[in-house]
N, C-alpha and C positions, 0 to 999 in steps of 0.2 A: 786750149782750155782757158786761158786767161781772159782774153778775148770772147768769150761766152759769159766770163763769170761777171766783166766788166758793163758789157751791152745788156746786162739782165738785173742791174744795182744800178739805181740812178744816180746815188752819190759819186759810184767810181764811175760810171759814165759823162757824169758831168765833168770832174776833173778830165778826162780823156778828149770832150766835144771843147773844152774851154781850153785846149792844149800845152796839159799838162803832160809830161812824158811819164806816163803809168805802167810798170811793170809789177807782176806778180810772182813771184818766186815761193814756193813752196808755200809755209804760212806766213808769207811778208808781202806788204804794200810798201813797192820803191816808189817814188818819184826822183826821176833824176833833171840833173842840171836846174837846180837852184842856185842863183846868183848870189854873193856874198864876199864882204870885205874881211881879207886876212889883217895879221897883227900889222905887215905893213901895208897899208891900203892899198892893197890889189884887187881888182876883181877878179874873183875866183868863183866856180861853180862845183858845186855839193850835190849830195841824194838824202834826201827822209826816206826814213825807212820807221814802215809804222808795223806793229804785229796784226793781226786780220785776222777777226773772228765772223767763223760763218755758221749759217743755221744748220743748213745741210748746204752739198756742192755746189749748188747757184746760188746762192742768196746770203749774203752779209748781212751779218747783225751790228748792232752799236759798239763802239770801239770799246774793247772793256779796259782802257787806262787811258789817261791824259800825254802820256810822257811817247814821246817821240824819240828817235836815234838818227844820227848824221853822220855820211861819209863825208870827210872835209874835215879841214883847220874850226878853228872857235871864230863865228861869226864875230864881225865887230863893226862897234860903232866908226860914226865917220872920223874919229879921235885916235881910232886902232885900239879901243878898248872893246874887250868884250861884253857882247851883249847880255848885261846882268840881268833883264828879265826873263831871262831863259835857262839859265845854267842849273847841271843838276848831277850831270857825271861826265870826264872827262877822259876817262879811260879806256884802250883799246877792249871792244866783247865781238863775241865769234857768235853770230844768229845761225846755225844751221851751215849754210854754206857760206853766208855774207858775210865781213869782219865789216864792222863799224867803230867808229873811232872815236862816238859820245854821244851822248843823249842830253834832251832838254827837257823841259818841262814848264808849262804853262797852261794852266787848269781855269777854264772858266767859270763859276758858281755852278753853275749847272753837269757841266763836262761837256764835253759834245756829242752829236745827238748823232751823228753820222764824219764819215771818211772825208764827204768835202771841205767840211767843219775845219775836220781837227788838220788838214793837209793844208787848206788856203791860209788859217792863221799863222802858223808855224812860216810857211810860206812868207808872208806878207812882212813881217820880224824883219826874217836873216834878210828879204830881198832890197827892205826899205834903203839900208845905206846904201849900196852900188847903187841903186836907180835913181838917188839924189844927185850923185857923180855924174851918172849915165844916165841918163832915162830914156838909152835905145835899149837898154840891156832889160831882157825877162827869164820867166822861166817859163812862158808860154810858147812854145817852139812849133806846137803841131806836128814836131819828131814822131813818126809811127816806131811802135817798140817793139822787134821782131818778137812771137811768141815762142821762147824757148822750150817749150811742151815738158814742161818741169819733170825729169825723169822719178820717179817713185815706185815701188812696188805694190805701194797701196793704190785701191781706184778713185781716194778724195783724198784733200790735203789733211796730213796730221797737227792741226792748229793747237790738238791738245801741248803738244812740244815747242811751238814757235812760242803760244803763250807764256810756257815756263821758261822760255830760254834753253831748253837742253837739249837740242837738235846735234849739238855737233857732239853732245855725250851719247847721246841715239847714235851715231855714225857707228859707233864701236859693234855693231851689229850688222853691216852693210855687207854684204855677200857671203856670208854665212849659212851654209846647207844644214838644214836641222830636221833631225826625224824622231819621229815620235812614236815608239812600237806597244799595241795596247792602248784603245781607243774606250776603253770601261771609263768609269764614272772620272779617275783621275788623270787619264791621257786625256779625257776631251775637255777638261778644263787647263791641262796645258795647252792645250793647242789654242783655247779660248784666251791665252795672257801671250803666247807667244805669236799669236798673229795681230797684236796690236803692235809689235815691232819692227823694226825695216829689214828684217833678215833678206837673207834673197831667194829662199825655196823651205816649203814644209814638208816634211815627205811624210807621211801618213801609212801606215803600214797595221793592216789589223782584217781577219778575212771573216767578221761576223756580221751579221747583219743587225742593225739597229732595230730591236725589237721595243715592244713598252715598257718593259723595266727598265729600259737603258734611258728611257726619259725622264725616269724620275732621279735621275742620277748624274746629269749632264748641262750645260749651261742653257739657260732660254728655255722656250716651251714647244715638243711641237705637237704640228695640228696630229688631228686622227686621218686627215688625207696623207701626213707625210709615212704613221706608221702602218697605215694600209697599204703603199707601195711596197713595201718589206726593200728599204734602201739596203745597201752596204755602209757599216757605218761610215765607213770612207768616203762612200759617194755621198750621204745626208753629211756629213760635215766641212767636206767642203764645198757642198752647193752654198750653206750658210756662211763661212767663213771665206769664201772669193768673192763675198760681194764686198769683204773690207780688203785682204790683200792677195793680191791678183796672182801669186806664186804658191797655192797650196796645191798638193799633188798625192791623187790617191794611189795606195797600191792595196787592192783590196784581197790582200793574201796573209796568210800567217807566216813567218818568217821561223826558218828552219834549217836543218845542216844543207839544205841542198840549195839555199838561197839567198844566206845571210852574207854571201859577197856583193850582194845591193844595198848594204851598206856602206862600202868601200869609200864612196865620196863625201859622205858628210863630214862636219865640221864638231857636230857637236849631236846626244841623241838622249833622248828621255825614253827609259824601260818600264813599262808601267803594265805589266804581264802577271799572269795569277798563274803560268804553269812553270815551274820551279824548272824541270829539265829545258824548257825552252829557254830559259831567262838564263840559265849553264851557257847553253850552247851561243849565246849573243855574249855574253860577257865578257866567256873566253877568246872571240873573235873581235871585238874591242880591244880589249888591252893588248890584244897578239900585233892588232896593225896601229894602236899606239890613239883610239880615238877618245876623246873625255868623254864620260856618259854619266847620267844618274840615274838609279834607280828608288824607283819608290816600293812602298809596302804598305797594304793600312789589312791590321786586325782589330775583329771587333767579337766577342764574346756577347754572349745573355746572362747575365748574373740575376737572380731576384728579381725577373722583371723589369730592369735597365742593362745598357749596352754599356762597356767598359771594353780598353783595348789599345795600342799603340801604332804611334802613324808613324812611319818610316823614311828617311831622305838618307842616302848615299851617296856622296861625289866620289866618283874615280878619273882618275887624269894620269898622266904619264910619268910623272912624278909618283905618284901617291895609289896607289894599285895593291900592295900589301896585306889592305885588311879588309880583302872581299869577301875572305870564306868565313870572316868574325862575324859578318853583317848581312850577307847578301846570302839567303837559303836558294840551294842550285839542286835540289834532292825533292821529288814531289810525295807529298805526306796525306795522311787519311785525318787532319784534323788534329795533330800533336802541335805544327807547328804556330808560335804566335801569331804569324800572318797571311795564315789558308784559310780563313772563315772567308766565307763568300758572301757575309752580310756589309751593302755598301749604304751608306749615306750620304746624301750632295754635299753638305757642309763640312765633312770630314772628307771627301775625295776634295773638295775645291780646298781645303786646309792645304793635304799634300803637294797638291797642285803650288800652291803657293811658297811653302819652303821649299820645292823643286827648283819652280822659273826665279826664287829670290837668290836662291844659292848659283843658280848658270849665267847670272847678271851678277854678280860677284865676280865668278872666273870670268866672264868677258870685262873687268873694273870699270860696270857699266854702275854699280855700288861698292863702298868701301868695303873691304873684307882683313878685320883686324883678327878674326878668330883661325881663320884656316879650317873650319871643321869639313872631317870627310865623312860626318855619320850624325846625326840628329836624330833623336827620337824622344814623340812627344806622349808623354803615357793624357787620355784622356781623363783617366780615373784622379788623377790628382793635378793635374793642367800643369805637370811639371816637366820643360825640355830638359831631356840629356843631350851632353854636347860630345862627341870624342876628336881630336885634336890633336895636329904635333905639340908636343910643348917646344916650347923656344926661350 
């Protein structure tokens, strides 16, 4: 893969034909073995590690910051002083899987306009002192860099996380089986925020078929080719969502007492069902074999000619399982209960969706969680959340 991404960008091709030793790791550009004097004039050899923003999978775009990071000591001048026109953070940061040990910074007026730019300057700095000492010594080696076929679950690199730095707070998600039962307007917008993370499998559980009302209800648009196939929603959503991560997995059946031990292996499951005895029957076989799950809920009424009504979020966890029969309706009703209306909107399933995957990034402390709540409910009509909560 790297090797493709290199020979198809002429910047990183250049550093790699001018024999720079170029590696690619997830969304990072190494170069390794840059020459450079420690505090006691040794020479020593370093990596820049630059973050790598691409357009799509072949093609880099311009570096979107100036500021470079360095495995290695603080370069120094031929004095053993370090090089002040460069300094900018000296402390040990964890990029995804890489710890580096400081960053520089050195910003041209302009910034630089491409990877060979912002590598050879950076470069040319730390290498100058050793090669006043030395001037056998480079970092031109023509080292071939074996391609480590960057393992990932995704099918392109997620540069969105290298850019922010939070790849290794993304790790807290890393083989995690997660399933999603009820594929309606707010299952498919989880499964739209949950497959933009490194889980290691989505399991997809729902046996209806994606008709056109479910389009107007679900993330993106599709064509009239897709709902004239009359898909499974299973099968139309993960044709779209394996093209970002390569582990989603349909099972285009309703889940029932004679089948809910396929849930067994997951890790973690979002319930996002409209038949109250179904949603019994899954809950109680959760919490029997001890797995987290939430469940959502959205009601919506017609009052006067506008919609008013309450979206629902529920954490249950192993710990905290007590107050399911306060919140969670397991009993199927003709239209008494707050959350049987069958009127759906995208903006209010993509709401749910979203205090769902906020609150299951909470329990994995992929975000802070100072509140604890195991029941959220957001009334529409007055835009005011209730929270329920241990107190502590």
């Amino acid at each position: 893969m790297q090797q493709k991404l290199i020979s198809r960008n002429e910047d990183l091709k250049r550093l790699r034909d001018e024999g720079y030793e170029v590696e690619i790791c997830g969304g990072y550009l190494l170069i390794h073995h840059i020459p450079y004097l420690n505090s006691e004039k040794n020479i020593c050899f370093g990596t820049l590690v630059s973050t790598l923003t691409l357009r799509d999978s072949n093609t880099v775009a311009k570096p979107d910051n100036h500021v470079i990071h360095f495995i290695g000591d603080n370069p120094c001048e031929i004095d053993g002083n370090p090089i002040s026109a460069i300094q900018h953070n000296n402390s040990n940061s964890q990029l995804g899987e890489i710890v580096v040990n400081r960053s520089f910074s050195n910003k041209p007026p302009d910034g630089y306009s491409n990877y060979y730019e912002k590598v050879k300057r950076y470069a040319d700095i730390i290498s100058s002192p050793p090669k006043s000492l030395d001037p056998t010594v480079t970092e031109k080696t023509f080292k071939p860099v074996i391609d480590k076929d960057y393992e990932t679950v995704f099918n392109y690199i997620d540069t969105n996380s290298s850019r922010s730095a939070i790849e290794n707070i993304n790790f807290k998600f890393q083989g995690l089986k997660i399933a999603i039962i009820g594929l309606g307007g707010t299952g498919s917008y989880i499964l739209d925020f949950v497959a933009k993370t490194p889980v290691a499998e989505i399991h997809l559980f729902d046996g209806d078929d994606f008709d056109q009302h479910n389009a107007f209800r679900s993330p993106g648009a599709a064509s009239i080719e897709d709902l004239e196939k009359h898909y499974k929603k299973t099968d139309y959503l993960t044709n779209i969502y394996s093209n970002m991560h390569r582990k989603v997995i349909p099972h285009g059946y309703y889940i029932d007492d004679t089948n809910v031990d396929a849930l067994r292996e997951m890790n973690f499951v979002f319930l996002s069902v409209d038949k109250n005895s179904v949603r019994k029957i899954i809950v109680d076989y959760l919490i029997n074999i001890e797995i987290p799950f939430i469940d959502v809920g959205l009601g919506l009424t017609e009052v006067d000619g506008k919609l008013g009504g309450l979206v629902r979020t529920t954490t249950v966890t192993k710990e905290r399982s007590s107050h399911v029969s306060s919140f969670i309706p397991v009993v199927d009703s003709e239209g008494d209960d707050a959350y049987s209306s069958n009127i759906q909107i995208a903006d209010l399933n993509a709401l749910n969706a979203c205090f769902a995957v906020i609150r299951w990034k909470q329990f994995c402390d992929f975000y802070t969680d100072f509140g604890k709540e195991y029941n959220t409910v957001f009334s529409i009509d007055t835009t005011i959340i209730n929270h329920s909560r241990d107190e502590t």
